[in-house]
ZAMARGU-4260 file (C-alpha; in steps of 0.2 Angstrom, whole numbers, plus 5000, padded with zeros to 4 digits):
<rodrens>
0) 4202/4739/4218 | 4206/4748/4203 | 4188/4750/4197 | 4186/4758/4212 | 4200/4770/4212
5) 4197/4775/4194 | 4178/4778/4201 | 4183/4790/4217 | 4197/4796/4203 | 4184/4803/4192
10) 4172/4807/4204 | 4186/4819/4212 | 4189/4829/4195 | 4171/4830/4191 | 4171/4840/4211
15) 4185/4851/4206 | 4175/4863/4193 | 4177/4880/4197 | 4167/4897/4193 | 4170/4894/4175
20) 4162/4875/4175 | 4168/4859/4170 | 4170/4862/4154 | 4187/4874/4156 | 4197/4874/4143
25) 4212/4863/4143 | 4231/4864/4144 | 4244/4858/4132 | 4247/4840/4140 | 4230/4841/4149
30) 4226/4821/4144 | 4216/4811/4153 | 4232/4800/4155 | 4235/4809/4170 | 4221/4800/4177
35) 4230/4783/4176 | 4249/4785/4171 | 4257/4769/4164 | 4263/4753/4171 | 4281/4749/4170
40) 4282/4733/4157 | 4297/4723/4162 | 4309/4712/4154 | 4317/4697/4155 | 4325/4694/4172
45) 4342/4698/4173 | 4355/4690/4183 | 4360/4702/4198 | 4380/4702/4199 | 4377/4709/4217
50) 4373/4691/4222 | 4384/4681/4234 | 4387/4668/4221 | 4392/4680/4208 | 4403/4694/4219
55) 4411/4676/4225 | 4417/4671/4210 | 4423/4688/4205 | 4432/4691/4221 | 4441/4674/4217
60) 4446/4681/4198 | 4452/4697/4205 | 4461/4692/4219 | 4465/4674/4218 | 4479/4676/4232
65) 4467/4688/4244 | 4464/4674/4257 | 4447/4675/4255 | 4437/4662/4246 | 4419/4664/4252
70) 4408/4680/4256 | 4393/4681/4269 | 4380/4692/4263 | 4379/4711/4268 | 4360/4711/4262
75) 4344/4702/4258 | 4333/4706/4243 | 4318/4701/4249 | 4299/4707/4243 | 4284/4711/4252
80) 4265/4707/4253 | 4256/4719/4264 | 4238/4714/4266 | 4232/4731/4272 | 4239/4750/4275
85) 4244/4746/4290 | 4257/4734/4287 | 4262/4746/4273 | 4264/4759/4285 | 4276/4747/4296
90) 4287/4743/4282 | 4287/4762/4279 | 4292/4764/4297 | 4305/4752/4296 | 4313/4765/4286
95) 4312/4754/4271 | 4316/4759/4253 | 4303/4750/4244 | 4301/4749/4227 | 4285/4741/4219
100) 4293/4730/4204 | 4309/4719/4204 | 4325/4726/4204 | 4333/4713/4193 | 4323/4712/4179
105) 4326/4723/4164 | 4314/4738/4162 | 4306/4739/4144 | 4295/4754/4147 | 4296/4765/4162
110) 4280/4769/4172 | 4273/4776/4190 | 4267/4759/4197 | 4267/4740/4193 | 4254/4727/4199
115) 4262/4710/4200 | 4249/4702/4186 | 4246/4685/4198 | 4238/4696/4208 | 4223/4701/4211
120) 4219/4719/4204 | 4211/4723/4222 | 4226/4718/4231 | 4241/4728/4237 | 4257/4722/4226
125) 4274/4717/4233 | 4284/4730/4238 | 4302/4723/4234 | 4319/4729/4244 | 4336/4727/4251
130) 4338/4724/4269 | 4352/4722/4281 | 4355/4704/4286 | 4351/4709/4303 | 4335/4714/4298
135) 4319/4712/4311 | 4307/4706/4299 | 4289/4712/4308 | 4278/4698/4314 | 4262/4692/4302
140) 4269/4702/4285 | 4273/4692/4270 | 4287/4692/4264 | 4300/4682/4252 | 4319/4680/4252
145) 4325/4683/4233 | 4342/4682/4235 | 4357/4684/4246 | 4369/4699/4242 | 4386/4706/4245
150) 4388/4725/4242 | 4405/4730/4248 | 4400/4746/4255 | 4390/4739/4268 | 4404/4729/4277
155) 4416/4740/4286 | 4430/4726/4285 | 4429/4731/4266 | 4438/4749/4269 | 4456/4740/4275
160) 4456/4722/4269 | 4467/4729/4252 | 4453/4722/4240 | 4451/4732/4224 | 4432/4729/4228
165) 4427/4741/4211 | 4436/4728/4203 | 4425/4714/4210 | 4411/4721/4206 | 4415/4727/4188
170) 4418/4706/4186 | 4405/4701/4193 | 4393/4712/4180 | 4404/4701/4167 | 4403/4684/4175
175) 4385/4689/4174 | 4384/4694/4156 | 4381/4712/4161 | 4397/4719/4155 | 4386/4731/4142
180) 4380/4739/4158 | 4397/4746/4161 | 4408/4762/4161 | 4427/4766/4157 | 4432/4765/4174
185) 4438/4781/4182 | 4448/4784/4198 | 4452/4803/4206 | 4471/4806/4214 | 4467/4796/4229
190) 4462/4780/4219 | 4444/4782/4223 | 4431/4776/4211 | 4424/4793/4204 | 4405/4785/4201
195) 4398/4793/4213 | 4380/4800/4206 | 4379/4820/4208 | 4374/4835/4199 | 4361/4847/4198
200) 4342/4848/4197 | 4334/4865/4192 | 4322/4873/4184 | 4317/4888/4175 | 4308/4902/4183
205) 4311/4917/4169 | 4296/4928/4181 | 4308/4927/4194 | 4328/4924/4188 | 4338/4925/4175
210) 4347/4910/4180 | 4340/4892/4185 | 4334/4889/4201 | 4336/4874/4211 | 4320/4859/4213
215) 4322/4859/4232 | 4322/4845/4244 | 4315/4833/4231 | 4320/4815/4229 | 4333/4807/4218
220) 4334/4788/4218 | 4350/4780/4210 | 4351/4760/4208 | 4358/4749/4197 | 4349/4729/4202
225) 4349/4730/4218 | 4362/4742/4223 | 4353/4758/4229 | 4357/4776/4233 | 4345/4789/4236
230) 4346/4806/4244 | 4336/4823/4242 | 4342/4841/4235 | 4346/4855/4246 | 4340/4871/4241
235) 4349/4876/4225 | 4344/4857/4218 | 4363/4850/4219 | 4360/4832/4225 | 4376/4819/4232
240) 4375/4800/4231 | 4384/4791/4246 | 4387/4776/4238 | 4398/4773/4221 | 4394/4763/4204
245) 4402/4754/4191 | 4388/4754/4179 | 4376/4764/4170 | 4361/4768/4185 | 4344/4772/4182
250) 4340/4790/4189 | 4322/4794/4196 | 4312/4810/4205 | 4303/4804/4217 | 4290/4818/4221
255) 4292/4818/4242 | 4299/4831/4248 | 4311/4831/4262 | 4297/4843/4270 | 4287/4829/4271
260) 4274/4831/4257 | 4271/4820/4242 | 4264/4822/4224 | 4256/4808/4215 | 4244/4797/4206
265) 4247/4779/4208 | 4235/4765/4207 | 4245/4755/4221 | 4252/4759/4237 | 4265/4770/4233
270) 4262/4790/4240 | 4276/4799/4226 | 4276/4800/4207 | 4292/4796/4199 | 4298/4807/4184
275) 4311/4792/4175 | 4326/4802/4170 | 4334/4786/4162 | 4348/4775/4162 | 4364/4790/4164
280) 4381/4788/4171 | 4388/4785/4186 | 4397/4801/4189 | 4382/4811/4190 | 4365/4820/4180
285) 4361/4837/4180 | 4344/4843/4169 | 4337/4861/4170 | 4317/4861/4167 | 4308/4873/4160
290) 4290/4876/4154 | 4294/4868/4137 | 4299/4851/4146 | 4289/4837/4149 | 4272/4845/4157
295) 4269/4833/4169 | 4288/4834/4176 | 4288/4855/4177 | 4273/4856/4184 | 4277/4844/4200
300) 4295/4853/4200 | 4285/4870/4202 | 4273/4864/4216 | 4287/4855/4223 | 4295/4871/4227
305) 4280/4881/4234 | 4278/4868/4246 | 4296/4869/4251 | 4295/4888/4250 | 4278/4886/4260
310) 4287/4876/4274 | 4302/4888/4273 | 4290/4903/4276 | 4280/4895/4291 | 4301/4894/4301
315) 4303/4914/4297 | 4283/4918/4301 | 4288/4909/4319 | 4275/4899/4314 | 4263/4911/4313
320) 4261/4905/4297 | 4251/4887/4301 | 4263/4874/4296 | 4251/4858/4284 | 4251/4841/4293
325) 4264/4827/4291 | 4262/4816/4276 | 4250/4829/4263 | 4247/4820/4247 | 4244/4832/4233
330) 4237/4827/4215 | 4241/4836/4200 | 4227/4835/4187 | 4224/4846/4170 | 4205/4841/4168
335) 4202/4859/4174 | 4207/4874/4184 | 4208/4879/4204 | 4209/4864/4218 | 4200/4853/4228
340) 4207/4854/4247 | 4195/4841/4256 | 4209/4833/4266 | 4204/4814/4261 | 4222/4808/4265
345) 4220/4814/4284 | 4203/4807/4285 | 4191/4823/4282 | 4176/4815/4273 | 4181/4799/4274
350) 4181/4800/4295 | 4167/4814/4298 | 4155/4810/4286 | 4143/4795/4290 | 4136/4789/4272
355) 4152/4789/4264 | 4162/4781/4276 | 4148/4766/4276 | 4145/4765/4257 | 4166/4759/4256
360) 4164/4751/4273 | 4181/4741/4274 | 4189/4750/4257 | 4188/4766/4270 | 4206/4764/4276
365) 4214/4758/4259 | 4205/4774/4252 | 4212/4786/4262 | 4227/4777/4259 | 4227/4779/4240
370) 4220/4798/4240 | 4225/4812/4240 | 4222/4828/4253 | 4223/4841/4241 | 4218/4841/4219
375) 4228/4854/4210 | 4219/4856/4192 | 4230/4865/4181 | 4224/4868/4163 | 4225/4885/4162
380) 4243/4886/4171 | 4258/4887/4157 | 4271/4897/4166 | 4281/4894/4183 | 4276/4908/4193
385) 4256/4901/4185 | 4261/4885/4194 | 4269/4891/4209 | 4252/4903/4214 | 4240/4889/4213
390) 4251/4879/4224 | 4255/4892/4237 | 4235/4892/4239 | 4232/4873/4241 | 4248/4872/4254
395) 4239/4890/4265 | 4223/4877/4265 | 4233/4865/4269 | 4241/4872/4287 | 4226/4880/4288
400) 4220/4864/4291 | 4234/4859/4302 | 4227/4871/4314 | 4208/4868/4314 | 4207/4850/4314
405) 4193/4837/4304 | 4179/4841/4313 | 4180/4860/4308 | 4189/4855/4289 | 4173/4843/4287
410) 4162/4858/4287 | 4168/4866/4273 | 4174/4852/4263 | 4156/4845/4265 | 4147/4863/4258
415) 4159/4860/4244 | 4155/4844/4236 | 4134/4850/4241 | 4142/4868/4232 | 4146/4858/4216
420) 4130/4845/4216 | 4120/4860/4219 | 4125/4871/4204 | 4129/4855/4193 | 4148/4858/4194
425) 4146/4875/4190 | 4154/4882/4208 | 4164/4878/4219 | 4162/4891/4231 | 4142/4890/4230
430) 4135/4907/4237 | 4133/4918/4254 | 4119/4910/4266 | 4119/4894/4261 | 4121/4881/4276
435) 4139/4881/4282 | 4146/4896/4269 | 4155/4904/4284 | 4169/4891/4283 | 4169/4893/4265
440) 4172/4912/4268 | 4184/4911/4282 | 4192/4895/4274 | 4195/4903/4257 | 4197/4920/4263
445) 4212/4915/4273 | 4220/4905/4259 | 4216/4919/4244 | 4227/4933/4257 | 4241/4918/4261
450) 4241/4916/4241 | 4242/4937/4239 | 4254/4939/4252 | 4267/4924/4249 | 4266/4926/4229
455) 4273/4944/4232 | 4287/4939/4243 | 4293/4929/4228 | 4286/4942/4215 | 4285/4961/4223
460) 4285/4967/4204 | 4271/4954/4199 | 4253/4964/4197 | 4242/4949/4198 | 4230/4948/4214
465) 4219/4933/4217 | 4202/4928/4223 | 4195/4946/4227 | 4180/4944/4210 | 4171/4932/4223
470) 4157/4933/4237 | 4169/4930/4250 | 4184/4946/4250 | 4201/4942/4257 | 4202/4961/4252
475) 4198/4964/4269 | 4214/4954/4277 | 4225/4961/4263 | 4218/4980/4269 | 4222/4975/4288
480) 4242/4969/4281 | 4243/4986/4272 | 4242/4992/4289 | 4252/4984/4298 | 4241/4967/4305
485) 4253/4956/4293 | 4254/4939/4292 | 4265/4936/4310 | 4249/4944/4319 | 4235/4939/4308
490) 4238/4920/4304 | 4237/4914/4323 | 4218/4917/4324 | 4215/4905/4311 | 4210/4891/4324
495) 4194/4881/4325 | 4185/4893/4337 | 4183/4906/4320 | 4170/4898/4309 | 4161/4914/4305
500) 4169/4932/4300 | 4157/4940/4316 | 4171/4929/4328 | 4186/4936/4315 | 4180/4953/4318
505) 4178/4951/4339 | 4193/4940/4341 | 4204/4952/4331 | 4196/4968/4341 | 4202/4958/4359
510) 4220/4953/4349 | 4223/4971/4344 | 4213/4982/4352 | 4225/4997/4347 | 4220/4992/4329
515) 4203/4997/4334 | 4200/5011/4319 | 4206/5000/4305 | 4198/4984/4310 | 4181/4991/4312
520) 4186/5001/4293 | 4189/4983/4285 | 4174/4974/4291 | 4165/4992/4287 | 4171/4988/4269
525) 4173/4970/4267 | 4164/4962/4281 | 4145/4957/4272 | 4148/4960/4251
</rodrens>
């Protein structure tokens, strides 16, 4: 399967040329390593003190006189073999915390992915995690039992019973030969354990504010073996573990938003990059990003806060501003500039498009699976604000999208790939009368104002204006918002019933027929360039 992802990989930067070609030039960190990020090389496993048998024996050195000599687990560590995307997307909806390599073993190099190598390379990998004993494992998935755990937390009898239960486990990591792993312990007025993971991730935005910005709503995962704590940002990028550690954790971002959008390449079942921020300690991690960091890691911290921004926008719009569907997948590529909005992840192509869908015959679902709705090319993007513009025009195709459905979404994405084969990668936009260029021209036109109008909400200083040197002229919705048809009026006509601008022009005259003057000005303008 890998032959074939790195196939449709490729083949999807080659369709994402813009007007200046394929050739564009390319951005610092641009590598073609974006294409396949590493794999995680592990260790030697590592015996996991969070284990019955260990957090027994501790719990018998700690508190020989405590009445308790034996512990029931609180949890399984158990792994997963999903033969298909369904059964991935059962697990998912389990609720599950899965993790694509073993928690107990040590980590020598940090990755995206892992493929379990006595598997096959076209199968899906085991997808390891911790579940409540009480666990309803679904009928006809794989799966193994690793090991039986005890994590105090997760037994409510552990609040009252008068165990110094940080102590336990502070043993059990020596009795395990894990001691290295360890931190000073640390305990506030009330005798609590202070290693609970919190802190502050933020980023740099020196267009905008002086100060650091929160990432919003992205993921931070915390886990030391199998011990696990995730939660997501709020708004100003301050993050709060609920559980407590007593050794060094392993922080990760995890690119899925709590909007409900993901960004990533992976080459297994696994829909969010992770950006490793290393082993840290307990008490918390705070980083501020900016455009001299790691590329990969501000670029996704940017996008990730025009999507949140986006969704933030379409609540104040009343949804006026068309909200993108559950689950989007975005990639982040530097091969070239501008994006690639076909929608594969929600079936446009792949479900409307006859001799595709039969050349992969049963790799369709597994390919939608794997791929992404929208490719971001970034090369000639440097700054924040650079970022943050090309983002906000994906996410306006996106919920533009949202509100027209496949079947109309399959038009255009269809004239852009015969767009890009027709001028050998030259355009992505192709030109005015070929078959289908109305829904580019609406399509575009629509997502070039939502860009304009969104990027000045953020910038109202900022001189740039976008996507008005092309055959298509968003000029003409930016005219109607300088005159009062903004964004709350214009946005609800963009459903699948306009597919040309001659149904814009008639469906706005029997919106807002008051508006009469200045509609027929705009299409007088802008209407046929």
């Amino acid at each position: 399967m890998k032959k074939l992802f790195t196939f449709l990989s490729v083949a999807l930067a080659l369709l994402g040329c813009t007007k200046e070609g394929l050739f564009s030039r390319g951005g610092e960190g641009s590598e073609d390593a974006e294409l396949s990020h590493d794999m995680i090389l592990l260790g030697e496993r590592l015996p996991d003190p969070y284990s019955v048998e260990y957090m027994t024996k501790a719990l018998q050195a700690v508190s020989p006189q405590g009445g308790r000599t034996t512990l029931e687990p609180t949890d399984f560590y158990v792994r997963f073999l999903p033969k298909d995307d369904a059964q991935m997307q059962t697990l998912l909806d389990k609720g599950l915390e899965l993790v694509d390599h073993p928690l107990d073993h040590r980590i020598v190099r940090h990755g995206d992915w892992y493929h379990d190598p006595a598997l096959p390379d076209e199968d899906i990998t085991w997808q390891y995690a911790v579940v409540p004993v009480d666990f309803q494992f679904p009928k006809g998935i794989r799966y193994e039992r690793l090991d039986d755990c005890y994590i105090a937390e997760h037994n409510p009898a552990t609040k009252s019973d008068g165990i110094d239960w940080d102590a336990v486990e502070r043993e059990a990591y020596r009795l395990t030969g894990n001691e290295s792993l360890l931190i000073p312990a640390k305990k506030d007025s009330e005798g609590k354990e202070t290693g609970r993971p919190k802190g502050r991730i933020a980023i740099l935005d020196p267009d905008c504010d002086e100060e650091p910005i929160g990432v919003k709503g992205v993921k931070v995962c915390c886990n030391s073996f199998v011990k696990i704590s995730t939660c997501y940002t709020d708004e100003e990028g301050y993050y709060s573990m609920e559980r407590s550690f007593s050794s060094k954790v392993q922080y990760r971002l995890v690119f899925q938003n709590s909007k409900g959008f993901c960004q990533g390449i992976n080459l297994i079942l696994v829909p969010a990059s992770v950006s490793t921020l290393g082993s840290q300690s307990p008490g918390g991690y705070s980083i501020v990003i900016d455009s001299n960091s790691e590329r990969k890691l501000f670029c996704r911290c940017a996008v990730n806060n025009a999507g949140y921004d986006y969704w933030t926008m379409v609540k104040e719009y009343g949804n006026a501003l068309p909200a993108p569907p559950k689950d989007l997948r975005i990639w982040n590529l530097g091969l070239v500039s501008g994006e690639l909005p076909l929608m594969v992840h929600h079936g446009v192509l792949l479900d409307t498009y006859e001799p595709l869908s039969s050349l992969l015959g049963n790799y369709t679902s597994i390919v939608k699976m794997l791929h992404p709705d929208i490719v971001l090319f970034n090369s000639e993007a440097y700054t924040y604000a650079e970022f943050y513009a090309l983002a906000l025009h994906a996410f306006a195709h996106a919920g533009h999208f949202g509100q027209v459905g496949k079947e109309w979404w399959s038009h255009y994405s269809e004239y852009i790939v015969k767009s890009l084969i027709n001028t050998t990668f030259k355009s992505i936009y192709g030109e005015r009368g070929s078959e289908d260029y109305s829904y580019c021209e609406i399509a575009e036109d629509f997502a070039y104002y939502c860009q304009n109008v969104l990027y000045k909400k953020r910038y109202p200083d900022a001189s740039a204006v976008f996507g008005t040197g092309y055959w298509f002229a968003p000029q003409l919705l930016m005219f109607l918002d300088e005159r009062g048809l903004g964004l709350d009026k214009l946005g609800v006509l963009f459903t699948d019933d306009v597919s040309d601008i001659e149904t814009l022009n008639n469906k706005l005259l029997s919106y807002y027929p008051s508006f009469k003057g200045v509609i027929n000005e705009a299409f007088t303008r802008y209407g046929n360039q």
